[in-house]
Biopython code that builds the backbone (N, CA, C, O; Angstrom):
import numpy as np
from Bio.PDB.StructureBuilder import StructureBuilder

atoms = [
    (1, "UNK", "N", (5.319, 17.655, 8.109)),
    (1, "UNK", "CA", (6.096, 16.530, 7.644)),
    (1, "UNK", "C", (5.300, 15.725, 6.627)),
    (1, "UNK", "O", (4.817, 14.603, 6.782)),
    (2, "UNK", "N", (5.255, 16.513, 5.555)),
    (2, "UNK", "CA", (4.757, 15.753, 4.429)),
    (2, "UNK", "C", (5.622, 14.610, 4.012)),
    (2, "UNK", "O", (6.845, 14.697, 3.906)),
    (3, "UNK", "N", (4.646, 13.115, 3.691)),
    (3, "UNK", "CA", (5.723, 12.044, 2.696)),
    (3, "UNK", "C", (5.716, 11.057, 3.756)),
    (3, "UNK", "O", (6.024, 9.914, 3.419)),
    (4, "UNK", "N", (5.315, 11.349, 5.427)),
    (4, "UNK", "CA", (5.939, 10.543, 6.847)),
    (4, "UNK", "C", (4.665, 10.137, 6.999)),
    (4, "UNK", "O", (3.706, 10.837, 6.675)),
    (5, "UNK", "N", (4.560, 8.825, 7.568)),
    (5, "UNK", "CA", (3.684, 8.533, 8.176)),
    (5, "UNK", "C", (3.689, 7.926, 9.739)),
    (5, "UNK", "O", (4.425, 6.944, 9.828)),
    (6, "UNK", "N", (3.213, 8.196, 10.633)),
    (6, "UNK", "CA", (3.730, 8.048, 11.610)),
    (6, "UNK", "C", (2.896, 6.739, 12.441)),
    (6, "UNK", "O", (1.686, 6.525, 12.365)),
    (7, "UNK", "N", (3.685, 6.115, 13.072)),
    (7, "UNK", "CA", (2.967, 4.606, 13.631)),
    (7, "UNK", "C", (3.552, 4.355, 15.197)),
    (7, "UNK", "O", (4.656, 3.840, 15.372)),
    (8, "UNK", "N", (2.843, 4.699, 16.110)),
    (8, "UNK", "CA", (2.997, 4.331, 17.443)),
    (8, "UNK", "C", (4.340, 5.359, 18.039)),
    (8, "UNK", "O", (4.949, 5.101, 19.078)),
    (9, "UNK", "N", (4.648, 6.587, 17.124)),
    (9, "UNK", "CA", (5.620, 8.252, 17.284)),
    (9, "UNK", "C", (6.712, 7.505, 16.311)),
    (9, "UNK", "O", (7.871, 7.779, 16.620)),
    (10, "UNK", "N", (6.590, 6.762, 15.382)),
    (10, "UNK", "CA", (7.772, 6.326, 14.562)),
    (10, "UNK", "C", (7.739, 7.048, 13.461)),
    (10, "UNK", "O", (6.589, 7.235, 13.064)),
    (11, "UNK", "N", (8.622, 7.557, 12.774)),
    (11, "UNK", "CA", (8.147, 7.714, 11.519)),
    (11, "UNK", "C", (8.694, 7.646, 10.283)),
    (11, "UNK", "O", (9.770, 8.103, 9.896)),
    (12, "UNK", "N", (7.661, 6.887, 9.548)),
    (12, "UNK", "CA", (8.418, 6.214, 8.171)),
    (12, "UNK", "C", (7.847, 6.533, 7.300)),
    (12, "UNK", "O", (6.728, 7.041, 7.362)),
    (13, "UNK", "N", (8.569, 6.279, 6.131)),
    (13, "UNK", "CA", (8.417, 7.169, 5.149)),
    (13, "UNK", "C", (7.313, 6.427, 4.021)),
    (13, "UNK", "O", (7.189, 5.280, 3.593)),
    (14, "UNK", "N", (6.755, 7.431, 3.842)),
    (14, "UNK", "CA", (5.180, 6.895, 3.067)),
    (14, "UNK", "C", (5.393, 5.834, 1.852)),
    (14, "UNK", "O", (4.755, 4.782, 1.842)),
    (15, "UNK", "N", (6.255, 6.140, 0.902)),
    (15, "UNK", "CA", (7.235, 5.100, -0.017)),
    (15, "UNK", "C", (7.132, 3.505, 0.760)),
    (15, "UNK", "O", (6.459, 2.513, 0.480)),
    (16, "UNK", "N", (8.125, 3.781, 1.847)),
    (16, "UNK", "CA", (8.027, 2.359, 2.622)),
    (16, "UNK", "C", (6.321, 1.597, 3.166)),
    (16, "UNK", "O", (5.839, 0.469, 3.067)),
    (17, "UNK", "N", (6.101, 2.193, 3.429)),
    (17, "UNK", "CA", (4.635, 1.827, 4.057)),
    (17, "UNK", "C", (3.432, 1.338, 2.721)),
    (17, "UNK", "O", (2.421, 0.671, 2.940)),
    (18, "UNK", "N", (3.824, 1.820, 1.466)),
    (18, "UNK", "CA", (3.411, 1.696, 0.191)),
    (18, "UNK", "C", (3.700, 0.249, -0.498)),
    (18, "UNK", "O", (2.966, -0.578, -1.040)),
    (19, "UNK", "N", (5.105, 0.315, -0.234)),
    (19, "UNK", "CA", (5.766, -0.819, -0.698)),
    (19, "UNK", "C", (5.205, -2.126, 0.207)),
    (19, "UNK", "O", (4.680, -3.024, -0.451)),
    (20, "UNK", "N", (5.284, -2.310, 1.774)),
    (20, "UNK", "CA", (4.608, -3.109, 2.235)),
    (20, "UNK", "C", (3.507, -3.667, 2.118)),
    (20, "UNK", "O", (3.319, -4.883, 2.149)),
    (21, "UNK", "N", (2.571, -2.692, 1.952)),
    (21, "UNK", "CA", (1.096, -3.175, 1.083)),
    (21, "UNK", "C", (1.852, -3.680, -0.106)),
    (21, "UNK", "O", (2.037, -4.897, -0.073)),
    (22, "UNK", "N", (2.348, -3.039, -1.174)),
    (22, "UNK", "CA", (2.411, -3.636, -2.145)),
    (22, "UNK", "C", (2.503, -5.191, -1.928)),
    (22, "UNK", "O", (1.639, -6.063, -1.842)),
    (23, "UNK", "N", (3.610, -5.205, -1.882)),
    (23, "UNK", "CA", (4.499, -7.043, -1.217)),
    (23, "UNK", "C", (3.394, -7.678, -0.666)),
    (23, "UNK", "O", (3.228, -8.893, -0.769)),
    (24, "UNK", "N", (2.453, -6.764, 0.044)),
    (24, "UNK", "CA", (1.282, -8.350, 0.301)),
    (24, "UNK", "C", (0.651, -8.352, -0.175)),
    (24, "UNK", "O", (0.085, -9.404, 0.123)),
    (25, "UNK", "N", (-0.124, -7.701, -1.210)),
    (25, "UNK", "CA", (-0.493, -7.909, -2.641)),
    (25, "UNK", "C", (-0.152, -8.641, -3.008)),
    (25, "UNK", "O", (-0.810, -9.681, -2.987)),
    (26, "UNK", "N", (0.886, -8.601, -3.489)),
    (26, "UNK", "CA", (2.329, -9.588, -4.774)),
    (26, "UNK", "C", (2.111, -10.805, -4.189)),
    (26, "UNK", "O", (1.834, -11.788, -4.877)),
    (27, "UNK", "N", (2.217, -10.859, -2.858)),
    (27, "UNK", "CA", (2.131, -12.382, -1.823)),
    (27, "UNK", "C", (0.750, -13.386, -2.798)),
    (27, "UNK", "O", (0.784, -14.412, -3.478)),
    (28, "UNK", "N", (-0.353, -12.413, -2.389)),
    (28, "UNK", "CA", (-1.930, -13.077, -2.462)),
    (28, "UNK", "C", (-1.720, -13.218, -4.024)),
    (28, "UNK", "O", (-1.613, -14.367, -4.453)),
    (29, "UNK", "N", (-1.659, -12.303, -4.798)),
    (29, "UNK", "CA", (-1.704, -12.485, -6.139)),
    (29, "UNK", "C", (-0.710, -13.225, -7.005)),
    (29, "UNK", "O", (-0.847, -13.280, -8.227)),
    (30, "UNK", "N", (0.321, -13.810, -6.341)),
    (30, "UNK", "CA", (1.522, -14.865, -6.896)),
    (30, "UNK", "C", (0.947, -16.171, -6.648)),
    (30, "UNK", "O", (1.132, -17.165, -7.352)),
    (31, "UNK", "N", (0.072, -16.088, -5.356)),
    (31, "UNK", "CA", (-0.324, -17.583, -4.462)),
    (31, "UNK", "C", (-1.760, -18.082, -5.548)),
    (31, "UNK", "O", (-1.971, -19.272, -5.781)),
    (32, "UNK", "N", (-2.635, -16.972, -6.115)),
    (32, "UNK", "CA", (-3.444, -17.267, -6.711)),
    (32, "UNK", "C", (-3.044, -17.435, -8.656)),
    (32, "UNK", "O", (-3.724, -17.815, -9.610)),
    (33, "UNK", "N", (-2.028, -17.076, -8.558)),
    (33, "UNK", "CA", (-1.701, -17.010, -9.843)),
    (33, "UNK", "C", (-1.182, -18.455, -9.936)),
    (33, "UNK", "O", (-1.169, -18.878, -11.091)),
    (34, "UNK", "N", (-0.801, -19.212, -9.106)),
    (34, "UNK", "CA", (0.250, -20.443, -9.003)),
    (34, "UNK", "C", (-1.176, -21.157, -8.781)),
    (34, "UNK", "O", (-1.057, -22.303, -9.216)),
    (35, "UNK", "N", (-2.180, -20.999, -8.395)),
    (35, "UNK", "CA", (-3.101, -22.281, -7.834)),
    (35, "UNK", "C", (-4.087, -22.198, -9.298)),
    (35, "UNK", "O", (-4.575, -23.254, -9.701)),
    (36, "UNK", "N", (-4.357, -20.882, -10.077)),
    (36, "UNK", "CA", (-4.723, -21.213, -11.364)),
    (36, "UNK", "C", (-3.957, -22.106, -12.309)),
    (36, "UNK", "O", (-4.435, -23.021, -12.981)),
    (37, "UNK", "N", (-2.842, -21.756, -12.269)),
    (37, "UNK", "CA", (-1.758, -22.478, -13.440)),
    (37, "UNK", "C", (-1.142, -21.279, -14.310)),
    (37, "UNK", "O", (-0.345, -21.574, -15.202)),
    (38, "UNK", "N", (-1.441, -20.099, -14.110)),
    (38, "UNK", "CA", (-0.956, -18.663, -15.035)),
    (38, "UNK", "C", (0.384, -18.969, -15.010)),
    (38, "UNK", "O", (0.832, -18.815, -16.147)),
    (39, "UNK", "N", (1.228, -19.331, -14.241)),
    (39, "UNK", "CA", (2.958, -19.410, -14.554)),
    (39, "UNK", "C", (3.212, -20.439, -15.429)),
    (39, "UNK", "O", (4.301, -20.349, -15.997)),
    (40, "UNK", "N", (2.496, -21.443, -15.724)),
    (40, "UNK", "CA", (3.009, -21.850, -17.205)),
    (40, "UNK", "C", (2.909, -21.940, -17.489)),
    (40, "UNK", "O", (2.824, -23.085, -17.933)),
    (41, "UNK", "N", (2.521, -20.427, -18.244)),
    (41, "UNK", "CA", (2.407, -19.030, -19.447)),
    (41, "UNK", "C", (4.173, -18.773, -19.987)),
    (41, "UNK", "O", (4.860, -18.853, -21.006)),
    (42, "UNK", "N", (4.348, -18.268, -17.881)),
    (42, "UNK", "CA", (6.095, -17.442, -18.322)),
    (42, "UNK", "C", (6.905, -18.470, -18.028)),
    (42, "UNK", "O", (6.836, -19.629, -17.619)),
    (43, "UNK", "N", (8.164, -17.197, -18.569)),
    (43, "UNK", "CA", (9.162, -18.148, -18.685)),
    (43, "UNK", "C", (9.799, -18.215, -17.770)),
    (43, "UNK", "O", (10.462, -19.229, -17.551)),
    (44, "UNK", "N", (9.803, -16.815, -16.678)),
    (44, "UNK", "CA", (10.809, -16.710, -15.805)),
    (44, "UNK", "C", (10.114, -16.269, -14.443)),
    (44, "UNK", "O", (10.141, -15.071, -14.163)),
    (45, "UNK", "N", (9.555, -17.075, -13.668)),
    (45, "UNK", "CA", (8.535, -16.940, -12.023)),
    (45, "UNK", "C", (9.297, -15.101, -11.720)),
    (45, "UNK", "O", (8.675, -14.044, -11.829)),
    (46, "UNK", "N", (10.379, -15.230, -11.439)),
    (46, "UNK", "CA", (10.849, -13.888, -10.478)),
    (46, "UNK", "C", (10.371, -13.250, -11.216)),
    (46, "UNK", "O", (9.180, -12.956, -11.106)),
    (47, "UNK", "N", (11.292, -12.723, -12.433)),
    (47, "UNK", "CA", (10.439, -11.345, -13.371)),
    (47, "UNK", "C", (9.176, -11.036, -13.159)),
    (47, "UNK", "O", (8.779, -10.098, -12.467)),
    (48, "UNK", "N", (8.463, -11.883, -13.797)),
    (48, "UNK", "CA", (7.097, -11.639, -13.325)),
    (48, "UNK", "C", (6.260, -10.986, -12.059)),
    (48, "UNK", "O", (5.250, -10.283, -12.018)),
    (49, "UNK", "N", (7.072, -11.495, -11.112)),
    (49, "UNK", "CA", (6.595, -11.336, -9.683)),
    (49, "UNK", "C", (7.173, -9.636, -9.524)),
    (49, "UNK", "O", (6.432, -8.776, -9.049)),
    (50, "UNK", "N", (8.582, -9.327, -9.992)),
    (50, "UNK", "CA", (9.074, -8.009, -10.131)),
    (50, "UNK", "C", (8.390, -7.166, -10.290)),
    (50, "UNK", "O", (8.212, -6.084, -9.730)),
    (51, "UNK", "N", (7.674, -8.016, -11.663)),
    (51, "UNK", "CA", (6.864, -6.557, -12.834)),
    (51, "UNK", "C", (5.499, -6.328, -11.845)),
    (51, "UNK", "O", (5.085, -5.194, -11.601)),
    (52, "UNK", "N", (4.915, -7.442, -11.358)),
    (52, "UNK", "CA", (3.900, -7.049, -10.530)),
    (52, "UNK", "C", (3.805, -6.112, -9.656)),
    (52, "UNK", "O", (3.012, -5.170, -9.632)),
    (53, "UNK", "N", (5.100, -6.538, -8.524)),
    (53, "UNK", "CA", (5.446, -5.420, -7.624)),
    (53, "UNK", "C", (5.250, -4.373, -8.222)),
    (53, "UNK", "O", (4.148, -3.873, -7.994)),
    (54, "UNK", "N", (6.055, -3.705, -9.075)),
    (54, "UNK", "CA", (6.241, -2.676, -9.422)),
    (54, "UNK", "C", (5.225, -1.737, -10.084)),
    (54, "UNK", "O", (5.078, -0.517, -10.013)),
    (55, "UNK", "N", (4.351, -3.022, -10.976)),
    (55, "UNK", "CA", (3.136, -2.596, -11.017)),
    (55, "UNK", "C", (2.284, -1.856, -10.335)),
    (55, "UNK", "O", (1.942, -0.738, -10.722)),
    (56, "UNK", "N", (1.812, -2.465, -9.135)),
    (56, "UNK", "CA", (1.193, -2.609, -8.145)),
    (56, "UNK", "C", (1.905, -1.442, -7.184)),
    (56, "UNK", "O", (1.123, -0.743, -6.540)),
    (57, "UNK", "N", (3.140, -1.221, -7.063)),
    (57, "UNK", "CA", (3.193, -0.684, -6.009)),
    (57, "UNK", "C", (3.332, 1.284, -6.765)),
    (57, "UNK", "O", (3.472, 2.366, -6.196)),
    (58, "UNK", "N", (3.230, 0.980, -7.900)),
    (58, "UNK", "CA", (3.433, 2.588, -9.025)),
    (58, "UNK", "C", (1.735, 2.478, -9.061)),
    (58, "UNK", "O", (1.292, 3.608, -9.267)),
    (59, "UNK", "N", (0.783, 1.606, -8.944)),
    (59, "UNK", "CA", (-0.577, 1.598, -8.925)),
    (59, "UNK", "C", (-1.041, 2.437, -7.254)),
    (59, "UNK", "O", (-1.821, 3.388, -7.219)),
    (60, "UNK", "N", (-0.602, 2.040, -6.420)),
    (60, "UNK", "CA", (-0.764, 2.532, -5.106)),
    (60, "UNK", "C", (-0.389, 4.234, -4.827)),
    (60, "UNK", "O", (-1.072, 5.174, -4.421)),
    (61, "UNK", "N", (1.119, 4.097, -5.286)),
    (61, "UNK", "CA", (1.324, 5.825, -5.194)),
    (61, "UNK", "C", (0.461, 6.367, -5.707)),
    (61, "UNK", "O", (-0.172, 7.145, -4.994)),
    (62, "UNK", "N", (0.017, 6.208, -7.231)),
    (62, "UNK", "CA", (-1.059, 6.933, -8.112)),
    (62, "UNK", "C", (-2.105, 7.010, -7.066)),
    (62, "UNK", "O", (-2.485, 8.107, -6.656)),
    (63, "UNK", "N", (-2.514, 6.065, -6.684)),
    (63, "UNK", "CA", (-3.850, 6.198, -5.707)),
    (63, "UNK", "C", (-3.808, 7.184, -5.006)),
    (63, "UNK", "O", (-4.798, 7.916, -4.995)),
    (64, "UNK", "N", (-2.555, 7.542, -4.135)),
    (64, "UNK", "CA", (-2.566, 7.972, -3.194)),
    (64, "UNK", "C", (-2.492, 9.563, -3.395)),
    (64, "UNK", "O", (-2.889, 10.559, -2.789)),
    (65, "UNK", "N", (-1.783, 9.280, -4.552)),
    (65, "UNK", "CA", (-2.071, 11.215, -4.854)),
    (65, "UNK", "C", (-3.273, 11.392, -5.214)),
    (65, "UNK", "O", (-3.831, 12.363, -4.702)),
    (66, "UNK", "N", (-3.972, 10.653, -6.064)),
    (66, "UNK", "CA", (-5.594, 11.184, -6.549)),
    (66, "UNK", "C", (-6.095, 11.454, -5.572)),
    (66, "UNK", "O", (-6.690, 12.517, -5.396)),
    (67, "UNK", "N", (-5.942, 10.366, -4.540)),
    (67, "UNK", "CA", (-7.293, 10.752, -3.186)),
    (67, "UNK", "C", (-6.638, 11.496, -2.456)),
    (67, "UNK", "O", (-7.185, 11.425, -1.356)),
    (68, "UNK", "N", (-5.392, 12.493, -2.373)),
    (68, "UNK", "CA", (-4.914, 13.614, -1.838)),
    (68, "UNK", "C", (-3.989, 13.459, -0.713)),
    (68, "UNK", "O", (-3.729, 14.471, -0.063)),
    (69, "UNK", "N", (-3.475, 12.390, -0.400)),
    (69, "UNK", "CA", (-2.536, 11.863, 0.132)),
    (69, "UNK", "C", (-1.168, 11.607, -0.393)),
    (69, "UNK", "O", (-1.072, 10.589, -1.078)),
    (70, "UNK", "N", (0.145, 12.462, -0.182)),
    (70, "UNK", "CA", (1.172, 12.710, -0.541)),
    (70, "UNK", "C", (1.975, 11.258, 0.021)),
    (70, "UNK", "O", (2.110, 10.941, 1.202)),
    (71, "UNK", "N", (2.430, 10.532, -1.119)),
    (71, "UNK", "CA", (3.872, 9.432, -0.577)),
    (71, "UNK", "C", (4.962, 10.206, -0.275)),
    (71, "UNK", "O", (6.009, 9.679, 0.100)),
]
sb = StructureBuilder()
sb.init_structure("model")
sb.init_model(0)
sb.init_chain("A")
sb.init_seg("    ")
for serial, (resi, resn, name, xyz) in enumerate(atoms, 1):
    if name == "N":
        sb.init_residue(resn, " ", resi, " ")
    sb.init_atom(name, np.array(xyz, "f"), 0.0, 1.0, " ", f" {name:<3s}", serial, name[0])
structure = sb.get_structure()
């Protein structure tokens, strides 16, 4: 069962478990981005926070295949 990751005989799908890290990433790095003053740079808080996610969470899959771990 490649792609599953399994937690206490549950099993979910590596995507999801990716994305969760991501989101608490996005959490810490929105909270520090707001206590520098970086948001008013943009124009629009959500977008931003989007592009991060998405960033971040297309940064993680990559990881995970280099070090040989299938999402």
């Amino acid at each position: 069962m490649i792609g599953e990751v399994s937690i206490g005989g549950v099993f979910l799908p590596s995507l999801l478990v990716l994305a969760i890290a991501a989101l608490a990433i996005v959490v810490l790095l929105s909270r520090l981005l707001a206590l520098v003053g970086a948001y008013r740079l943009v124009a629009y808080r959500p977008l931003v926070d989007v592009a991060l996610f998405l960033l971040i969470l297309g940064l993680l899959a990559s990881l995970t295949t280099t070090f040989g771990l299938h999402p």
